[in-house]
VEXROLO-835071 format. One line per 10 residues: number of its first residue (from 1); their letters; for each residue x, y, z of N, C-alpha, C, O. Coordinates in steps of 0.1 Angstrom, whole numbers. Example, Ala and Ser with C-alpha at 12.3 -4.5 7.8 and 13.67 -1.06 7.14 Angstrom:
REM VEXROLO-835071
1 = as = 132,-57,78,123,-45,78,132,-33,78,142,-33,85 ~ 128,-22,71,137,-11,71,129,0,79,134,11,80
END
This chain:
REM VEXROLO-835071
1 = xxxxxxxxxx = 8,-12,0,0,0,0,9,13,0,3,23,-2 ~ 23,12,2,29,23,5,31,26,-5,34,18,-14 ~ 31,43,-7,29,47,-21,24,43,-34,28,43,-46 ~ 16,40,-28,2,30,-38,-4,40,-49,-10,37,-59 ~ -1,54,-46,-6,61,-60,9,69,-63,8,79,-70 ~ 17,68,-61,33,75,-67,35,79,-79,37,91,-81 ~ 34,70,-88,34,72,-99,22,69,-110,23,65,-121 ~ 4,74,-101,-6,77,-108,-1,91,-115,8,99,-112 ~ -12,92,-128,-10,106,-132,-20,118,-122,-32,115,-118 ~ -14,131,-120,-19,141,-115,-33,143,-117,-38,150,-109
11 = xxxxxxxxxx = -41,139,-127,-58,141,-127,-62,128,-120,-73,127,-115 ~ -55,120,-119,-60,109,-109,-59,109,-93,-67,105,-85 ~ -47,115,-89,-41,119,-77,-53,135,-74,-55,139,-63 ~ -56,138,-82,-65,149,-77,-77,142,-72,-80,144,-60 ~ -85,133,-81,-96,129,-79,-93,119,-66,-102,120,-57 ~ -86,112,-64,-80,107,-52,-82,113,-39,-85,108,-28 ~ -78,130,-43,-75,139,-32,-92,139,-26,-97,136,-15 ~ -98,144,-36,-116,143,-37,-122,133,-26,-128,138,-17 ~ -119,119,-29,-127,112,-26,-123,104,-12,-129,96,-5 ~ -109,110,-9,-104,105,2,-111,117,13,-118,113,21
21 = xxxxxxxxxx = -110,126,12,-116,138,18,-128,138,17,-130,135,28 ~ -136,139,13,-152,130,14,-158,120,19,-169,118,24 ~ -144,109,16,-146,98,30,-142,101,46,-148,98,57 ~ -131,106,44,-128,106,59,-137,117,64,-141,114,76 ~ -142,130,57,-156,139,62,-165,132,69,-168,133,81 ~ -169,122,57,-181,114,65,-180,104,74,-189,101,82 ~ -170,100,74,-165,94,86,-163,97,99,-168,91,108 ~ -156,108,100,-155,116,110,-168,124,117,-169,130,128 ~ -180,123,106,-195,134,110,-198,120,114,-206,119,123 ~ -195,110,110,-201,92,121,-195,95,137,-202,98,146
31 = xxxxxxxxxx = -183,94,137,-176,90,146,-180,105,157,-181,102,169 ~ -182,116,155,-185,125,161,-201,124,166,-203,127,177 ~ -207,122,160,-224,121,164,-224,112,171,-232,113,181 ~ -216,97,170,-219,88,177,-213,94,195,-218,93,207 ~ -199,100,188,-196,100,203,-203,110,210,-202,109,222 ~ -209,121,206,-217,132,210,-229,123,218,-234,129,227 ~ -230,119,217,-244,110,227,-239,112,242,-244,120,249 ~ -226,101,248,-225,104,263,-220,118,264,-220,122,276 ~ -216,127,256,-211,136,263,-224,153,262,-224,163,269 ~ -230,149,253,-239,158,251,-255,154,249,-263,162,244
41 = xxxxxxxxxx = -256,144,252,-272,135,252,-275,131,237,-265,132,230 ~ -283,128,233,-295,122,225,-298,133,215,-295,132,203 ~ -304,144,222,-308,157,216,-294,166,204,-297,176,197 ~ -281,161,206,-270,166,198,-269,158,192,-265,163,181 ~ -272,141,188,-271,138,181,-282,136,170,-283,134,158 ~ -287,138,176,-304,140,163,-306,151,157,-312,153,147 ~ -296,161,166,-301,176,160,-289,181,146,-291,187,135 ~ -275,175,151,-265,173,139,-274,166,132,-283,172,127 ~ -273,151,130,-278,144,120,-288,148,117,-292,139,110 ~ -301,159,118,-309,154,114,-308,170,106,-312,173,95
51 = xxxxxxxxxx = -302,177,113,-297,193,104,-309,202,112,-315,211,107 ~ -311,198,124,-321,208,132,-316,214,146,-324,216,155 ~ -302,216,148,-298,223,155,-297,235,152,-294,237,140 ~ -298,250,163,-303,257,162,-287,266,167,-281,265,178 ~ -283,274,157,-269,287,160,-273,293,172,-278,304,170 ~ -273,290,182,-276,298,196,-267,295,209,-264,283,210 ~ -264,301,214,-252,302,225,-252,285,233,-242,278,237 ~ -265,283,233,-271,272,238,-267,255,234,-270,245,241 ~ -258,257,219,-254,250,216,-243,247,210,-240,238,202 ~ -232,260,217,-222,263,211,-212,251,214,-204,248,206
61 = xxxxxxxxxx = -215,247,224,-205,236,227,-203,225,217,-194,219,211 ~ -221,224,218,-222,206,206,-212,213,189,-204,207,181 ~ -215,224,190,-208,228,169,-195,231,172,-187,231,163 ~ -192,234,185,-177,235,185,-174,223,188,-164,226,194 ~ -175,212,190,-172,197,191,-175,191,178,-168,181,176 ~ -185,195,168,-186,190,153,-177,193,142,-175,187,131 ~ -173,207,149,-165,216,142,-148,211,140,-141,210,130 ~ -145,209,153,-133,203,154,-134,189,145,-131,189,133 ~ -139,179,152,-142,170,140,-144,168,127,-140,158,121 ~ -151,179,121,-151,181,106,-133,190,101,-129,190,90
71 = xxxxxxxxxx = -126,194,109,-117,203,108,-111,190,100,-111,188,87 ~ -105,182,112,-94,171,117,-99,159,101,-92,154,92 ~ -113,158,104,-118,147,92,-117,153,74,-114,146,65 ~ -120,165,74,-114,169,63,-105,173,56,-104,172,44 ~ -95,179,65,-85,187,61,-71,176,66,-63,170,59 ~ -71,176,78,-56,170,87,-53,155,81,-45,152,73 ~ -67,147,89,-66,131,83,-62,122,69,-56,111,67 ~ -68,135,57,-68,130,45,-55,135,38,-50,128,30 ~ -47,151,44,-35,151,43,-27,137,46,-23,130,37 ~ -26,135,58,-15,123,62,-16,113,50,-7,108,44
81 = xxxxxxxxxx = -28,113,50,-32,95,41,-31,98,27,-30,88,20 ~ -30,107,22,-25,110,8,-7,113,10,1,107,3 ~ -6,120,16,12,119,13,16,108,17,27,104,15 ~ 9,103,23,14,86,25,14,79,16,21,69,15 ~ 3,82,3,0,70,-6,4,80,-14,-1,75,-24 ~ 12,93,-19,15,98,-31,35,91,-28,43,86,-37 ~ 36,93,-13,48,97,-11,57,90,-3,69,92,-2 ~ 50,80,5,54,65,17,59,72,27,58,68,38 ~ 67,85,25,74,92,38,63,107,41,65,117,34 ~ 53,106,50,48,117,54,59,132,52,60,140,43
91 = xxxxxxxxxx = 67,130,65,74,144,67,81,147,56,80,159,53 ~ 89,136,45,93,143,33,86,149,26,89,160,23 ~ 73,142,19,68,143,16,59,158,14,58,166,5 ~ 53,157,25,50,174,31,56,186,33,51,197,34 ~ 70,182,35,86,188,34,86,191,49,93,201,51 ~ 81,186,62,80,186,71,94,190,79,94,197,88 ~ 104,184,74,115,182,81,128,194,79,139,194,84 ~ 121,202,70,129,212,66,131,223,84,124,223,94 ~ 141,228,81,145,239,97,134,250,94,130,252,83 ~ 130,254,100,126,268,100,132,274,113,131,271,125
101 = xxxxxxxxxx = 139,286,104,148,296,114,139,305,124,127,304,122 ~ 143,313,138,135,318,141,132,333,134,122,340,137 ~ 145,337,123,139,350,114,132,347,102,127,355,95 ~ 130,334,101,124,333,91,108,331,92,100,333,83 ~ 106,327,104,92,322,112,85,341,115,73,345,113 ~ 96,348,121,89,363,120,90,370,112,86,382,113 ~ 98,366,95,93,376,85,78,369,83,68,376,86 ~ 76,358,80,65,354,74,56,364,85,51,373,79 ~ 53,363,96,47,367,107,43,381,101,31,384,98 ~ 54,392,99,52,401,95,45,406,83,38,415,83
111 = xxxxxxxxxx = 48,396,70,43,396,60,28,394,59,21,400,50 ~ 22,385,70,8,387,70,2,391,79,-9,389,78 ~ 4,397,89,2,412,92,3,425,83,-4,435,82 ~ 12,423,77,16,437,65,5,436,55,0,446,49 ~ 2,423,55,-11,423,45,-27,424,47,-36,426,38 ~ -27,423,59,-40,422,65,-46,441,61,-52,441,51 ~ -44,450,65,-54,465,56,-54,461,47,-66,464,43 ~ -46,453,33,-52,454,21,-64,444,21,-75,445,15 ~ -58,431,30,-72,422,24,-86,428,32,-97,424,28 ~ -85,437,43,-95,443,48,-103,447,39,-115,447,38
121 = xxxxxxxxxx = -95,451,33,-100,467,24,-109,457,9,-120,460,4 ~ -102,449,6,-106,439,-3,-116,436,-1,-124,435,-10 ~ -118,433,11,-129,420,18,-142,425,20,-152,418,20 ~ -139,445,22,-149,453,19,-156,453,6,-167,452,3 ~ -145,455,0,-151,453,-20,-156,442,-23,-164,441,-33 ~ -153,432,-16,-161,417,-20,-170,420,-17,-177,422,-27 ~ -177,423,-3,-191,423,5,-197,430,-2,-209,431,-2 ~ -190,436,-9,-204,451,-19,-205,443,-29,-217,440,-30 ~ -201,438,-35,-205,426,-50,-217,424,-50,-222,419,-40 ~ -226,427,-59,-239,426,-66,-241,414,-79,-230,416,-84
131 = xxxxxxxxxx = -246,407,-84,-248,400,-90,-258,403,-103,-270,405,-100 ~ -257,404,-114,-267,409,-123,-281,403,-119,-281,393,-111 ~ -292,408,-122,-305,406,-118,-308,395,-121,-316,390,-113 ~ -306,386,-130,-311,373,-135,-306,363,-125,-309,351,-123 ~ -298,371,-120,-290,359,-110,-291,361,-99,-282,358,-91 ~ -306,369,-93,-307,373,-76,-311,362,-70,-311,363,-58 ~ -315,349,-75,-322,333,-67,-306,333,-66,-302,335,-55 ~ -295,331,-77,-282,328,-68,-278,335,-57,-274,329,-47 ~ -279,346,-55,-273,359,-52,-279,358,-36,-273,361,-25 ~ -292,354,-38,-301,352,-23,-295,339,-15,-295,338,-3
141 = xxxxxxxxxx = -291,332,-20,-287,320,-20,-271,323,-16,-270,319,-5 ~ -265,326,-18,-251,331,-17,-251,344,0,-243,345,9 ~ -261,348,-2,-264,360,14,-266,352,21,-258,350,31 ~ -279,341,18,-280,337,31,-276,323,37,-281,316,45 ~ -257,321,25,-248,309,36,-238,317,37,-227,312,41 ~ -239,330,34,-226,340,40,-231,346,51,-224,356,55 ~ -245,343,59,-252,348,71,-248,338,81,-246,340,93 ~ -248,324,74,-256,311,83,-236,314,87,-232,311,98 ~ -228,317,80,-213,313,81,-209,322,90,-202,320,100 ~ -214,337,86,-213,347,100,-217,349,111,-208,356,117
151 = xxxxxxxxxx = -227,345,118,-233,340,126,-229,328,137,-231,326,149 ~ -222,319,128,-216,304,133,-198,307,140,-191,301,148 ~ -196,320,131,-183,324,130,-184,334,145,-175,333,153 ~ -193,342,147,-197,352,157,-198,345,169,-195,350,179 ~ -203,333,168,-210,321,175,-196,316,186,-194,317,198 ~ -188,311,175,-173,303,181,-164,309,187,-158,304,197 ~ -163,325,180,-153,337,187,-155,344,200,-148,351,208 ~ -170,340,202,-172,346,218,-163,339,228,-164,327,228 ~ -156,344,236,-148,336,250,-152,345,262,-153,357,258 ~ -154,343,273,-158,350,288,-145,346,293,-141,354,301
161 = xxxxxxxxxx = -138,337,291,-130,332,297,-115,330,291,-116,329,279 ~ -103,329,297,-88,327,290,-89,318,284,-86,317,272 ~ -96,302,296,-98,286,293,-101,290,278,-91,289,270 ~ -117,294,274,-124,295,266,-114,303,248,-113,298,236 ~ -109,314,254,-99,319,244,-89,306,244,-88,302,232 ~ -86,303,248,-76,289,238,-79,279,235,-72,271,228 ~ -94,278,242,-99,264,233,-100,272,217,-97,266,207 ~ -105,288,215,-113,295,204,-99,293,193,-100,287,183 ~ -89,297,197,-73,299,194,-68,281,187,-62,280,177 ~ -71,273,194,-66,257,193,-79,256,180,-74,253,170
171 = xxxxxxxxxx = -91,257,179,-102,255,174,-101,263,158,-103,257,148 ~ -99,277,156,-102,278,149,-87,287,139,-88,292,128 ~ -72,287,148,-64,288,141,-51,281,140,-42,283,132 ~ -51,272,151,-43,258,152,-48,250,141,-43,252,131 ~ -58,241,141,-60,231,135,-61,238,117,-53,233,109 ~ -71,250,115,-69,252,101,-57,255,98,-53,255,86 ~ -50,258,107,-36,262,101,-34,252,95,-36,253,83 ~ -30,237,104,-18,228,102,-30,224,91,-25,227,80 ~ -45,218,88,-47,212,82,-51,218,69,-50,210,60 ~ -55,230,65,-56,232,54,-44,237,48,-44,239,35
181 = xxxxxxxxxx = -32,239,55,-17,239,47,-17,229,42,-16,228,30 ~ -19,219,53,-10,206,52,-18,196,35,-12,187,29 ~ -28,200,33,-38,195,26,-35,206,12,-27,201,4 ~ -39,216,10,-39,223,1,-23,232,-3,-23,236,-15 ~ -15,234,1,-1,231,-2,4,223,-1,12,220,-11 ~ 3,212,10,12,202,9,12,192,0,21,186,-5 ~ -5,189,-3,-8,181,-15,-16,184,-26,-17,176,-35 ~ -25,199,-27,-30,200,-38,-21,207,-47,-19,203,-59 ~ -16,217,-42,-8,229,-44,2,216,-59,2,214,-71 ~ 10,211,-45,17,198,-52,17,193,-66,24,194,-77
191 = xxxxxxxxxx = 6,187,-61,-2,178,-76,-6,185,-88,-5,180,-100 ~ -10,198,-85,-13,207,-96,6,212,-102,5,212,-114 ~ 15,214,-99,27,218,-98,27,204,-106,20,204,-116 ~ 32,196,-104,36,180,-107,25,181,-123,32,180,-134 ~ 15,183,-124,5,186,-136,9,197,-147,12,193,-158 ~ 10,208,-143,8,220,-149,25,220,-155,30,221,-166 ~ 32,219,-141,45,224,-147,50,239,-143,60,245,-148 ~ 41,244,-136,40,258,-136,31,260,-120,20,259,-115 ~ 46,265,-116,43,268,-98,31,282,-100,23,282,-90 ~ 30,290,-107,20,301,-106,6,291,-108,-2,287,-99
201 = xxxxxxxxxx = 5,291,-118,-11,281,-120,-16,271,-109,-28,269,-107 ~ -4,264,-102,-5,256,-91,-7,263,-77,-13,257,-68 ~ -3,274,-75,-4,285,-65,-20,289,-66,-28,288,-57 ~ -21,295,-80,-37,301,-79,-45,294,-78,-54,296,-70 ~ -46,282,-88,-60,270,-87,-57,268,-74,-65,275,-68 ~ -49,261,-65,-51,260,-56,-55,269,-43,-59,266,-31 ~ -53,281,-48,-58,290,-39,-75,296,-38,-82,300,-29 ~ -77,293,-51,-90,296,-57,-99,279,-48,-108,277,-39 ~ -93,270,-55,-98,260,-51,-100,259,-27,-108,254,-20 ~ -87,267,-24,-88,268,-8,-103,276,-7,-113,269,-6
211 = xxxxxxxxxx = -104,291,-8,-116,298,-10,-128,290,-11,-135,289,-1 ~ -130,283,-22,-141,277,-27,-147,272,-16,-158,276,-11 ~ -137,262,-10,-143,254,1,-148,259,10,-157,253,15 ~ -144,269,14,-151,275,27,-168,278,24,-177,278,32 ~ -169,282,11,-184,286,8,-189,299,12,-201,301,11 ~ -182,309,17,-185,322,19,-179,332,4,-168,335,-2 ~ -190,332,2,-191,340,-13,-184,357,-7,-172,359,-7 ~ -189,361,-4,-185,375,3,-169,379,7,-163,389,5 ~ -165,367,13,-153,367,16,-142,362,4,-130,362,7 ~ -147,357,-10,-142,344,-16,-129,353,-19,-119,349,-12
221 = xxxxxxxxxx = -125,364,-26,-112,366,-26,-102,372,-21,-91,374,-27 ~ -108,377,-6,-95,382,0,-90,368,6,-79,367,12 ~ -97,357,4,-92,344,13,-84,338,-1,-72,334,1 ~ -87,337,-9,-82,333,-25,-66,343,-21,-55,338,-20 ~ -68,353,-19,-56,363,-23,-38,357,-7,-26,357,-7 ~ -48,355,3,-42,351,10,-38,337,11,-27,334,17 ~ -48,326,4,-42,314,-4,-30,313,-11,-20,306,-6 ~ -29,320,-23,-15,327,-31,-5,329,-19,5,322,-18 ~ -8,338,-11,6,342,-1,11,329,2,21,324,-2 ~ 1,324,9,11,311,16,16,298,6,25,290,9
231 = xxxxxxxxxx = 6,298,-9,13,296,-14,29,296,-17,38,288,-15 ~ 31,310,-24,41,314,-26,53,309,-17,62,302,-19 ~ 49,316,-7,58,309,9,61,295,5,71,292,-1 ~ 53,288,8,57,271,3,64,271,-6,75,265,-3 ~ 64,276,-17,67,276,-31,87,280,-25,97,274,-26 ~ 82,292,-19,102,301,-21,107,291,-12,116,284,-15 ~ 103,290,0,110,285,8,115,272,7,127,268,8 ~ 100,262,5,103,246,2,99,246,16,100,235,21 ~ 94,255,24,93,244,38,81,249,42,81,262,42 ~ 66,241,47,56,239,48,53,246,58,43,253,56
241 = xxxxxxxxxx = 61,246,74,55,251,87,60,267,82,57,273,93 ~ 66,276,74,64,291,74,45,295,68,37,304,71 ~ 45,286,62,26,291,55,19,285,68,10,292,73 ~ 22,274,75,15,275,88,16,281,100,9,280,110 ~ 29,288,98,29,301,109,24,314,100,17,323,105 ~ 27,314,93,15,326,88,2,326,87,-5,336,87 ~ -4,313,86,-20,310,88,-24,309,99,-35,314,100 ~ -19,304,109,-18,306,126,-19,320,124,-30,324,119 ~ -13,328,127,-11,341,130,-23,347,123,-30,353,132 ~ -28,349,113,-37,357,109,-49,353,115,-56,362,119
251 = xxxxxxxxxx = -53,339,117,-66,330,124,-63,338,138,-69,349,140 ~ -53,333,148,-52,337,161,-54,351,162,-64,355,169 ~ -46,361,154,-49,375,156,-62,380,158,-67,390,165 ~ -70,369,148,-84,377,147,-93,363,162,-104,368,166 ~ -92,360,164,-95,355,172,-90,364,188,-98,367,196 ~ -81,365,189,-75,373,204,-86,388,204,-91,393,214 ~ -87,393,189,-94,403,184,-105,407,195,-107,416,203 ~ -111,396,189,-124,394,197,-125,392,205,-136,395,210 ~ -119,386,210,-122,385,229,-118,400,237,-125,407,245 ~ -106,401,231,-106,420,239,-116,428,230,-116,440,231
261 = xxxxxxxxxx = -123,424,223,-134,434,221,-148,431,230,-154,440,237 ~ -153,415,229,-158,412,240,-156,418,250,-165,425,255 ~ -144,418,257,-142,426,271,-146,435,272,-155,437,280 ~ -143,444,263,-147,461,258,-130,466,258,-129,478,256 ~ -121,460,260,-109,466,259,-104,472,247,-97,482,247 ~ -108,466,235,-115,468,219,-122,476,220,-128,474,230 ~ -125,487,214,-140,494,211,-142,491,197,-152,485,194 ~ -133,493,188,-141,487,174,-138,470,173,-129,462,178 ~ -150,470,165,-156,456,163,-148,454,149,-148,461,139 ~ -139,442,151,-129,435,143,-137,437,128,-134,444,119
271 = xxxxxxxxxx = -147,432,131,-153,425,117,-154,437,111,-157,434,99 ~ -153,452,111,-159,462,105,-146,474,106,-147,486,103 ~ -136,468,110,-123,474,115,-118,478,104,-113,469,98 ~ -118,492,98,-114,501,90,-127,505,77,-125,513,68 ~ -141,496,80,-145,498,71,-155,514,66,-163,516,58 ~ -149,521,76,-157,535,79,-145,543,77,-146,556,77 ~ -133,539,74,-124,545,75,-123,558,58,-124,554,46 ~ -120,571,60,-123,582,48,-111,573,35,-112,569,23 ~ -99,571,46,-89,570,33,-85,556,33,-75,555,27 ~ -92,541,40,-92,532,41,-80,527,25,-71,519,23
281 = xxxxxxxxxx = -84,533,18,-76,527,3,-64,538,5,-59,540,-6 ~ -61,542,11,-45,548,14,-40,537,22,-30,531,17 ~ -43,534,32,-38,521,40,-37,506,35,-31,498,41 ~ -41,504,26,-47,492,16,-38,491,9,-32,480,9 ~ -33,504,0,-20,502,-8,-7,502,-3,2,495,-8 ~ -5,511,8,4,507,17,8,498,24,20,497,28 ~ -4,486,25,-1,475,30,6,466,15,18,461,14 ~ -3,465,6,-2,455,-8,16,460,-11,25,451,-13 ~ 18,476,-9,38,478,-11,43,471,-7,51,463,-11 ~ 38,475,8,47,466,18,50,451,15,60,444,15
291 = xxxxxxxxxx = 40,451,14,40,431,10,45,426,2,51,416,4 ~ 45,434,-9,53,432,-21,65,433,-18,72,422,-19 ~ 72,443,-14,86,448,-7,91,434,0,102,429,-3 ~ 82,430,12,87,421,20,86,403,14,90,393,20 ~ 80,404,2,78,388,-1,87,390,-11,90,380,-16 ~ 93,401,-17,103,402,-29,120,396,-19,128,388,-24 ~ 121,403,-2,130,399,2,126,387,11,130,388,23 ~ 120,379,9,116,370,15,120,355,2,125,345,7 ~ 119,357,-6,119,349,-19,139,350,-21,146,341,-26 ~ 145,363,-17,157,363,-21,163,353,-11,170,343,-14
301 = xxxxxxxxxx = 160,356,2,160,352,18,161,335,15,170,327,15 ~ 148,332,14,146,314,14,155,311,2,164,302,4 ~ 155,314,-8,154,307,-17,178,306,-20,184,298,-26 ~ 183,317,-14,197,313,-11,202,308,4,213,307,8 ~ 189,306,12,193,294,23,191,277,13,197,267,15 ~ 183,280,5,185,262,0,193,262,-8,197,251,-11 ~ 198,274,-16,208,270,-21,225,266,-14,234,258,-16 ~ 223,277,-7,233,271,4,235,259,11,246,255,13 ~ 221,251,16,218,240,23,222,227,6,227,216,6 ~ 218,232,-4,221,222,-17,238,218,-16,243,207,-17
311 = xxx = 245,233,-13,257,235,-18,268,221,-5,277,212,-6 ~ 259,225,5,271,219,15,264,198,13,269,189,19 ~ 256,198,6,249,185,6,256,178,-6,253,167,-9
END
């Protein structure tokens, strides 16, 4: 079985990627309902499976225990089990084993931070998107799973508590970190690269393709645009944990966000943070320089540490 698909072709290894991630989904929404019974009765498991649980504070626990589960069953599990069967060695395979320096872990850090006003600003321009009139049944349809998504999102970020802030922190920018890197750089990114021939086209489809999944139309391409980043990252560097310290960091940031605004130590509200702003597009482009500036010496940075690391090998 070990590297049982190695040397399939890349439209097969894609569809592979598909159907292994679909099984272990469903797998994991078994194994979570079933075990939701002793720890949350009867009524969480009928209300998942049956799609009649209700976004209310009331049941934040049961979807943040579904949530983790769907995290781990879609994204994490199906990573391992494909670089296993593309590649027999996980850590090589995912480039796991590469160093990451501690300057290289806080340019990345910096880089998305530096980027965060532009995708703000972006993320504003997406939310205004209108749809030609023939297409308001899509368009309604698109509001109201970018409501059910905001709401669920509003739902998970609340913390009263430190405890509570690092379950929110472990929950929703630990696990997407490691698992949609580890999944969509480490193996779709990949496979499309291995296909195309062409690290840009493998960068975007798969960033387009990260986006997609989430299903928030509103948000679709400042998350696309931030896909690309950590692309890239992967791409210059060759080593996988700098895109998951940069996806950490942007998840976490906005998560800590909200709990000091909960407190009231925040007065503006994350979600709307700069969008009143007169010259919000002076800060936007300032950010997008910057970024550019810093991933131009970021690309110089990685990419003559491996040649150095080639040189002494």
């Amino acid at each position: 079985m070990k590297r049982a698909l190695k040397y399939n072709s890349s439209p097969s290894k894609l569809v592979a990627v598909a159907l292994i991630a679909l099984a272990s989904l469903f797998l994991s929404i078994i194994i979570a309902a079933i075990s939701a019974i002793p720890l949350f009765g009867m009524d969480a498991f009928s209300g998942m499976m049956g799609g009649g649980m209700t976004y209310d504070e009331s049941n934040v626990a049961v979807l943040k225990y579904f949530q983790l589960w769907q995290s781990v069953g879609l994204f994490v599990v199906p990573a391992f089990v494909l670089a296993y069967l593309f590649g027999g060695s996980v850590i090589k395979y995912l480039k796991l084993n590469k160093q990451t320096s501690v300057a290289s872990a806080i340019l990345a850090t910096f880089i998305v931070m530096a980027f965060s006003p532009f995708i703000s600003y972006v993320g504003i321009m997406n939310a205004e998107m209108e749809l030609p009139r023939w297409l308001e049944g899509i368009e309604g349809w698109m509001r109201q799973s970018e409501d059910q998504a905001g709401m669920l999102t509003e739902l998970f970020v609340k913390a009263d508590s430190i405890g509570i802030l690092f379950y929110n922190i472990f929950l929703i920018a630990l696990i997407p970190a490691i698992g949609e890197e580890f999944l969509f750089r480490g193996v779709v990114q990949r496979t499309f690269h291995e296909w195309t021939k062409n690290k840009h086209v493998a960068i975007w489809v798969s960033a387009i393709l990260f986006s997609a999944l989430h299903l928030q139309f509103y948000g679709f391409i400042p998350r696309a645009l931030l896909g690309a980043l950590f692309g890239y990252m992967f791409v210059w560097s060759g080593n996988l944990w700098l895109p998951v310290i940069a996806h950490f960091i942007n998840n976490a940031v906005a998560v800590v966000a909200y709990y000091f605004y909960g407190t009231g130590a925040l007065k503006a509200d994350p979600e709307t943070l700069g969008a009143n702003m007169e010259y919000a597009w002076v800060a936007a482009a300032f950010s997008l320089v910057a970024v550019v500036a810093l991933m131009a010496y970021f690309k110089i940075r990685e990419e003559k540490k491996r040649s150095e690391i080639e040189l002494r090998l």
